[in-house]
C-alpha positions in Angstrom: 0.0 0.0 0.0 1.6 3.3 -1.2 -0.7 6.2 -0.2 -0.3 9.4 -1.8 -1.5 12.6 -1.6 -3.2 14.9 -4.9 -0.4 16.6 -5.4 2.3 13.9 -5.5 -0.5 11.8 -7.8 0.0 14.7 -10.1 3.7 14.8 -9.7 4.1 11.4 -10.3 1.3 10.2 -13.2 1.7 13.7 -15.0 5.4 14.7 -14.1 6.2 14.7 -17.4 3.0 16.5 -19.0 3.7 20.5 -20.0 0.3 21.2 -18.9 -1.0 18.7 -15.7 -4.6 18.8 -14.3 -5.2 21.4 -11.6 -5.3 19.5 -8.0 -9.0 20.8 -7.8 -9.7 18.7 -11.6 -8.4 15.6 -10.0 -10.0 16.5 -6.7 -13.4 16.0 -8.7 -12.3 12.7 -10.5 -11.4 10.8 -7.3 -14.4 9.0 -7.1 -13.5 7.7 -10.1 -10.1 6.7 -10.1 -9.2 3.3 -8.5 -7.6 3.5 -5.0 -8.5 7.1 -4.7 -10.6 7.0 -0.8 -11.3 9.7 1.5 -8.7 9.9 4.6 -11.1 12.6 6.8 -11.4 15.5 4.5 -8.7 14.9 2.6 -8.4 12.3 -0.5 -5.6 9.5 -0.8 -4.3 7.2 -3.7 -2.9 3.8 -3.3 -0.7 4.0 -5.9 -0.3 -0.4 -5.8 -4.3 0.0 -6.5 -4.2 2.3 -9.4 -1.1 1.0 -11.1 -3.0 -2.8 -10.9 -5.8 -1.4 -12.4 -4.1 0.9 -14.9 -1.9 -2.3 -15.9 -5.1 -4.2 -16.1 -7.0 -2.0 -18.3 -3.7 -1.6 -21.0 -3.6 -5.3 -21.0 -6.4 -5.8 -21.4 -6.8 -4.8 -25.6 -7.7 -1.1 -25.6 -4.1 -0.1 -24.7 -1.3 0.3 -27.7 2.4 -0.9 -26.9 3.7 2.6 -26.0 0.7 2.8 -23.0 1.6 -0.4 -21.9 5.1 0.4 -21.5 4.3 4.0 -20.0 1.9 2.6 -17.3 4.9 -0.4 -16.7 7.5 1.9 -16.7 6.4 4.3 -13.8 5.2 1.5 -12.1 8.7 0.1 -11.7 10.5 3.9 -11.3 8.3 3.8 -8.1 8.5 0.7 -6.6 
């Protein structure tokens, strides 16, 4: 279990983006992205939850080579 907070989310799925989601975009979008749970007010990712099902989703058919390798690849720079 690797919790994280919003703004390391961002740091680390969108460190390389010129232009990342605001903290208050991905704020709204928590309920939909998996591991994302409420810790009091605030909103944690398990990073080992969204990763699994990140993996899952590019292996599963919709994902090109170059998606499967980006989701992999951070996957492994964080572990």
């Amino acid at each position: 279990m690797r919790l994280v907070s919003i703004p390391t989310f961002i740091e680390i799925i969108y460190g390389e983006d010129e232009h990342p989601p605001s903290i208050s975009t991905i704020r709204r979008r928590c309920p939909t992205i998996p591991g994302a749970f409420r810790d009091g007010k605030r909103w944690r990712i398990d990073l080992d939850v969204y990763f699994a099902a990140m993996r899952n989703r590019a292996l599963g058919g919709w994902a090109c080579d170059q998606e499967v390798a980006f989701v992999t690849a951070i996957d492994n720079r964080i572990r």
